[in-house]
N, C-alpha and C positions, 0 to 999 in steps of 0.2 A: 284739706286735712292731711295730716304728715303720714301716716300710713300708704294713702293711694299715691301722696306725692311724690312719694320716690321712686316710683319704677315709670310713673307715669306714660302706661302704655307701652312698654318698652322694658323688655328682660334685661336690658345692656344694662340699665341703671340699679337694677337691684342685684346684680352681680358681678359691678363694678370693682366691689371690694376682695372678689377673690382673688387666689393665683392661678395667673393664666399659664396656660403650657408653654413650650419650646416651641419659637417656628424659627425657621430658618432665617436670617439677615436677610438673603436676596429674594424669600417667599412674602406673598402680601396676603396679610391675614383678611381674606375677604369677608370672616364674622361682622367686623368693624368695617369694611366698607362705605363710605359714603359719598354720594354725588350732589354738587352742587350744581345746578346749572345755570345760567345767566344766556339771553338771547345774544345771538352776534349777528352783525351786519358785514358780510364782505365788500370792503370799498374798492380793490383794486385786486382782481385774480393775476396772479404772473401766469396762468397759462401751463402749466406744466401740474404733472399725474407723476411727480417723483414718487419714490419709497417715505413713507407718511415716517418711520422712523428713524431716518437717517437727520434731515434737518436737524439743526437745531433751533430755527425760526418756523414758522408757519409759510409759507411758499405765497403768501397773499395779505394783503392787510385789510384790518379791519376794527367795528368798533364793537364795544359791548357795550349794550344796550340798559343794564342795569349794575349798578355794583355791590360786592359782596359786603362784609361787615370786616374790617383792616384794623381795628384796634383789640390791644390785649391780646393778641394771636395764641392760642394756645393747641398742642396736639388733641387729636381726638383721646386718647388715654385721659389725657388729662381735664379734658373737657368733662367728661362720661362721669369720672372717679369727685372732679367738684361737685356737680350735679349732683350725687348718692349722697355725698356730704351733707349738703343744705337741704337734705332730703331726711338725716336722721337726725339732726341737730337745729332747732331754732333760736339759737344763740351764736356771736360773733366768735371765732377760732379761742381756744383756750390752750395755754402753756399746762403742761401737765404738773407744773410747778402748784396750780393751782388745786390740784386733787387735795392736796394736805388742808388748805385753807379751807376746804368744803368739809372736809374728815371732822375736822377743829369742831365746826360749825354744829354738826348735829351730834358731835359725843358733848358738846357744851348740852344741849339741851337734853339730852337725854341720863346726864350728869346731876342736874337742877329736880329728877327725882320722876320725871314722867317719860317711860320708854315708848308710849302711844301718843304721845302730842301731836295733835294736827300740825304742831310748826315743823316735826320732821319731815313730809310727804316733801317738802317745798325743799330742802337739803339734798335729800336723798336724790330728787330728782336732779337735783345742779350737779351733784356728784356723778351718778349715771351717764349724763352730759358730756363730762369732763373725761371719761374713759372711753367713751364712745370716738374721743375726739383721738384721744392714742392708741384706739383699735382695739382694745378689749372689752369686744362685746357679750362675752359672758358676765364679765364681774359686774358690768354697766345694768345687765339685766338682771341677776340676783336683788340688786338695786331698788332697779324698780318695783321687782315681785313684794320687797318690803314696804314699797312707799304704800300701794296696792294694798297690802295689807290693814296696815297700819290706817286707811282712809276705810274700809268696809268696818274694822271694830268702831269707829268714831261714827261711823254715819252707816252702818247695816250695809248688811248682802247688794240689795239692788240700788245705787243710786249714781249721777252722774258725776259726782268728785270724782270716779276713778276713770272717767272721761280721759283727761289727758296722759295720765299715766299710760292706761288701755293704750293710746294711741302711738304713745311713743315703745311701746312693747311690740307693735306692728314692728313698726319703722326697726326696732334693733332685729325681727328676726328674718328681717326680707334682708338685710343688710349683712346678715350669716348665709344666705341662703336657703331658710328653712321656710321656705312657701305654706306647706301644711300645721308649721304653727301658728304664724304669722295670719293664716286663713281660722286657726282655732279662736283668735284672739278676735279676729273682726265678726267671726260671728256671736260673740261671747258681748263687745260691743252691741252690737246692732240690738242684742237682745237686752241689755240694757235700757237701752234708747224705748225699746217699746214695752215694758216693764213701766217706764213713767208716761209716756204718751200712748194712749189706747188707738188701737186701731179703728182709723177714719177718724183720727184726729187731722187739722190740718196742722199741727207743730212735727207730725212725724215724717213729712214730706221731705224735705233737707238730710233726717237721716236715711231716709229709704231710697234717696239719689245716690250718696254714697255707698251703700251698703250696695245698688244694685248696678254701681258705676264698677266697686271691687269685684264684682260677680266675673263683670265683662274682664275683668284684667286678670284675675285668675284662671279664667278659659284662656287667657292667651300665652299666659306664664311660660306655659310647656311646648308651646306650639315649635318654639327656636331655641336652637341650645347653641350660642353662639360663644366662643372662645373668652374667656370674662376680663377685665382692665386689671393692671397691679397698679395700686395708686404709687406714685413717685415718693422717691426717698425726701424725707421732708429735716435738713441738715438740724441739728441741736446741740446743746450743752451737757443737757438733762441727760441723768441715768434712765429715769423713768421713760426716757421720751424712745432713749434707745431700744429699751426693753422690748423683744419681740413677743405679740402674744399667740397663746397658740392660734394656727390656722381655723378658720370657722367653717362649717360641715358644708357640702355641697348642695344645691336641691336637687342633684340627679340621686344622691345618697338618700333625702328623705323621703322621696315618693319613691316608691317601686313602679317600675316600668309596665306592670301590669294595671295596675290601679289609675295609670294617670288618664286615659281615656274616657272610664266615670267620673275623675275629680272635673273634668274639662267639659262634658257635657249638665254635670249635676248645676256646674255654675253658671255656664251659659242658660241652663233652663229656669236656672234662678232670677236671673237677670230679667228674663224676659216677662214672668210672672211679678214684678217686684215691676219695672216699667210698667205694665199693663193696669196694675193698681195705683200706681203714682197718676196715670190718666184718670180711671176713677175716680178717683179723689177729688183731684183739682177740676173737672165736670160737675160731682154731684155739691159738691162746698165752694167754687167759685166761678163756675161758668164757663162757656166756649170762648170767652173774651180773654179766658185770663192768660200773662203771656209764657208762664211757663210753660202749658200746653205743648210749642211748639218744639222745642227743643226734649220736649217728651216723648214727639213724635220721631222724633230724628235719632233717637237712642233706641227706640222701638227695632227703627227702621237697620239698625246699626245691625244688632240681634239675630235680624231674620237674613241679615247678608251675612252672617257667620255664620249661622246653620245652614243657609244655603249652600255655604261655598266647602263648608269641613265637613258636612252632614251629610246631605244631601247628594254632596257630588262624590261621597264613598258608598254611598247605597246602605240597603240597612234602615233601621228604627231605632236610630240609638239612645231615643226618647223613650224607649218602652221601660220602665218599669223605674222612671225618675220618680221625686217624691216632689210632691206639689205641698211644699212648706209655706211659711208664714200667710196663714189663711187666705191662700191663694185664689185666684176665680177661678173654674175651669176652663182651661186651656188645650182643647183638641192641636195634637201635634199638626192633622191638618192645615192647621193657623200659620204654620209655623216655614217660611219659604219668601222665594224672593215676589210672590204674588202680595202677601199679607204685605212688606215691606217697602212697595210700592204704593197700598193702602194709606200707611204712613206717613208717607213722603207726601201724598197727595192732601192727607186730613191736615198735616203742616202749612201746608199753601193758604188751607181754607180755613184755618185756626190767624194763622199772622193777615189776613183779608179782616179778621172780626176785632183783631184785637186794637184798641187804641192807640196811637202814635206810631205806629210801623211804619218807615221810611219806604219809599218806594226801592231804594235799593235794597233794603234787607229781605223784599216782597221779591224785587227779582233777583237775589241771589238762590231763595228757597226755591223758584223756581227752574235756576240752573240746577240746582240740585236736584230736581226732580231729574228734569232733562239726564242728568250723568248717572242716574237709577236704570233708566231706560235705557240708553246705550251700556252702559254693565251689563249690563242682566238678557239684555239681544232683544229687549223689548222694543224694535225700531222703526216699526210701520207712523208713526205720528208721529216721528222724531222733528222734521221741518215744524212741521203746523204748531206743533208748541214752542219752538224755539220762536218760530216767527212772533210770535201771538205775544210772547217773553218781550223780544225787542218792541213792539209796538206801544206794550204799556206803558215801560220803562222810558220809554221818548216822551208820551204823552203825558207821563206822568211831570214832564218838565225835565227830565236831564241832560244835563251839555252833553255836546259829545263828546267832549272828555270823560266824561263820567259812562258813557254810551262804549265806547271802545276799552275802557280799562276794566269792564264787565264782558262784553261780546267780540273783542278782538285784542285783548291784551297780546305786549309781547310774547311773554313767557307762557301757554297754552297750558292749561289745567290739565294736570293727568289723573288720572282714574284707576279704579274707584274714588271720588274724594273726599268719602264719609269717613273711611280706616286708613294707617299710616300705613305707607308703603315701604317696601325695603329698599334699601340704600338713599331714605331718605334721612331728614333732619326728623321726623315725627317719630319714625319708626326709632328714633335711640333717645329719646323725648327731650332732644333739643332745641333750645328756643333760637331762633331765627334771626335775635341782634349776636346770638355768640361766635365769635371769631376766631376761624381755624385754621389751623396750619397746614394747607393745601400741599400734596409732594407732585401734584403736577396736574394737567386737562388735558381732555381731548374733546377736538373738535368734529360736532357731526352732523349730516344734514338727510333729512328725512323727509315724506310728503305725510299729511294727514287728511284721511278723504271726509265724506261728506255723512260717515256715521262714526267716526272717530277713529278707525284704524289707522296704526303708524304703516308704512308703506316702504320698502326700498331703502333703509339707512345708510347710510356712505360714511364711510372715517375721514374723514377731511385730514387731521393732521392730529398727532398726539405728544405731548413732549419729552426730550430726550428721557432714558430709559422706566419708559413707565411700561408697566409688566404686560405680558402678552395677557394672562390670567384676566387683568382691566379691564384692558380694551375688551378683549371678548364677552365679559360680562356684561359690561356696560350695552354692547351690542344688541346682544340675545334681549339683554329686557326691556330696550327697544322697539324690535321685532314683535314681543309678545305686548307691550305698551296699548291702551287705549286713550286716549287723548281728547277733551271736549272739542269738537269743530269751532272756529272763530267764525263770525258775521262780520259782513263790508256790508255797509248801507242795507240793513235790514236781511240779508241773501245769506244761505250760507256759502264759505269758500269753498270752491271742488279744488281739490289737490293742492293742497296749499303747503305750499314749501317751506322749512321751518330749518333753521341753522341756530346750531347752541354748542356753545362753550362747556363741557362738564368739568368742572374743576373736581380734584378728588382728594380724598384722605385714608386710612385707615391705621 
């Protein structure tokens, strides 16, 4: 849905379009940050512990083990600033040449004697579209407030023609930075959706995924306030296209600083109650078989690792005096922690074990996933016995070992938590994994990973010429702090298992 898809996990994307501050030329804006890593294999050490930044080669050769994505290169700014794009617009790029032609369109029919015609909503909208695309996202949404309109006198108050409107009214005020409207509108949504679908219907599951997928994202909104993209000067003909519109409000401007610790727990608590019911549901109307189930549980499980890790580990009951909205089950906060979400992770296991056609690999992935529950969370007295127990099936269940080592000893080791994006990832700025960046340099670094997944001892192997002290040491530290799934050789786990990687970077 276009509302959640543009931030997609990730503040970078819904604040793509602002203007960023001043940093210095030689400063490396570590908001943007991002590390790529690809495994390396040293073929030949020359032997020598030179000054890692003086080369301008690596002091040793070697290979990498997997490769990045080399077409269409583009910087992270620009990468970030497309992504928010295709995020408020579901239409191909429009000249602003075109606004007149849209204008034409709906003063024709509103000319021909009816100012409420349903054929305007569908104008109105291409027009909205069309200024969206030249950055003026106020007149875009005046826009839409009318299309809005004009669809409730034709079809009443509550009905779903104002669906996509709704949707794209998200999208324009995440795209200003106004979180707390953008948040008025999706629950203005949702409440729509259940206005025609009664509760403990099964048609209102799809919207109760979303409404409680946005929950989890608007607790995370606020979490990072990272320096925002200025999208690139985009060359024209057009007066229109020059015209600068004014700047759109900030979200640090719309929420007050006091407020936003309720806005973050009200919505995390939303989520989790709105999860909780989506299990419900799909139990009491379709069975332990069914396979949404498990991926219900995994969202569950998502939940109780935020509350754990923002809640819990600042002390407090920051649950006391939340509102248990849309006919919620009771939910004792006790519930609420990384014990319940281990729960989860486990009822997943035993939910994709009942359901039909589950591959053995998606059986033991859900079961790495447990595994990496357990080691997060220091749950790690049983950490072998299930890993073991994990490879055993997985063999038996008939897979090569290829398929056997690209699950329990792949090159590139799983880093953790791996249920939520981490920072200075590709997830964390919600970018997809074929897109191709404009790297300003790697460094290389090798580290041990023991037999409950702690990184161990990191070494700088070699970094390329002037890449910033700021970097490197980043990159380090979160290394250091790094937890890692352990890899398996022939069923065992590896003790100390030494691990060499290329971080290529950007920001």
């Amino acid at each position: 849905m276009r509302g959640i898809a543009l931030f997609q996990g990730s503040l970078l994307v819904a604040c793509s379009l602002q203007a960023a501050p001043l940093i210095a030329a030689d400063e490396p804006n570590l908001d943007l940050l991002l590390f790529d890593p690809v495994p390396l294999v040293i073929v030949q050490d020359a032997g020598a512990e030179s000054a890692v930044t003086a080369a301008a080669q690596p002091p040793y050769q070697s290979n990498e083990l997997q490769a990045l994505p080399a077409t269409k290169v583009q910087n992270i700014q620009v990468a970030l600033t497309s992504l928010a794009m295709r995020g408020t617009s579901s239409t191909a790029d429009m000249p602003a040449s075109d606004i007149a032609r849209y204008e034409a369109s709906f003063k024709e029919i509103e000319q021909a004697g009816n100012a409420y015609s349903m054929e305007l909503p569908e104008s109105l909208v291409s027009l909205a579209d069309a200024y969206e695309r030249t950055g003026d996202y106020l007149k875009a949404l005046s826009l839409y407030e009318r299309a809005s309109h004009i669809i409730r006198i034709n079809e009443g108050l509550f009905t779903l023609g104002q669906e996509t409107v709704v949707e794209r009214m998200i999208g324009n005020y995440l795209a200003q930075g106004d979180m707390v409207a953008a948040d008025q509108q999706q629950e203005y949504l949702y409440y729509l959706r259940r206005k025609v679908h009664p509760y403990r219907s099964p048609e209102l599951i799809k919207a109760m995924q979303d409404f409680a997928q946005w929950n989890v994202q608007a607790f995370q909104y606020y979490a990072f306030r990272p320096a925002p993209v200025v999208p690139p000067a985009q060359p024209s003909d057009s007066e229109a296209e020059k015209a600068a519109p004014p700047p759109p409000p900030t979200a640090a401007a719309v929420a007050p600083a006091a407020d936003i610790d309720a806005f973050r727990i009200q919505h995390l608590f939303n989520a989790q109650i709105i999860y909780q019911q989506i299990s419900n549901l799909l139990l009491s109307n379709f069975g332990i078989t069914d396979p949404r189930l498990p991926d219900n549980e995994l969202q569950l499980a998502i939940t109780n690792y935020l509350y754990a890790t923002n809640v819990i580990a600042r002390g407090g009951s920051a649950f006391d005096g939340m509102q248990q909205d849309y006919d919620s089950p009771d939910l004792p906060v006790r519930r609420f922690g990384y014990g319940e979400g281990r729960n989860s992770m486990e009822r997943r296991v035993v939910y994709l074990r009942k359901a039909p056609g589950t591959s053995p690999e998606a059986l033991a992935r859900a079961r790495l996933d447990l595994i990496d529950w357990m080691i997060t969370t220091r749950s790690r007295s049983d950490i072998q016995s299930v890993f073991e127990q994990a490879y055993k099936e997985y063999a038996e269940a008939g897979a090569t070992p290829e398929q056997i080592a690209a699950l329990f000893h792949p090159a590139l080791p799983a880093s953790l938590p791996s249920i939520v994006p981490q920072r200075f990832t590709r997830a964390s700025f919600g970018l997809p994994a074929d897109a191709a960046l404009q790297y300003r340099g790697f460094i290389d670094v090798e580290f041990l990973i023991n037999k409950i997944g702690e990184s161990m001892s990191p070494e700088l192997l070699y970094r390329s010429p002037d890449t910033p002290d700021a970097v490197a040491e980043t990159l380090l530290r979160s290394i250091r702090r790094a937890q890692f799934r352990p890899r398996m050789l022939d069923g065992k786990l590896v003790e100390d298992d030494r691990i060499t990687l290329r971080y290529y970077y950007t920001y």
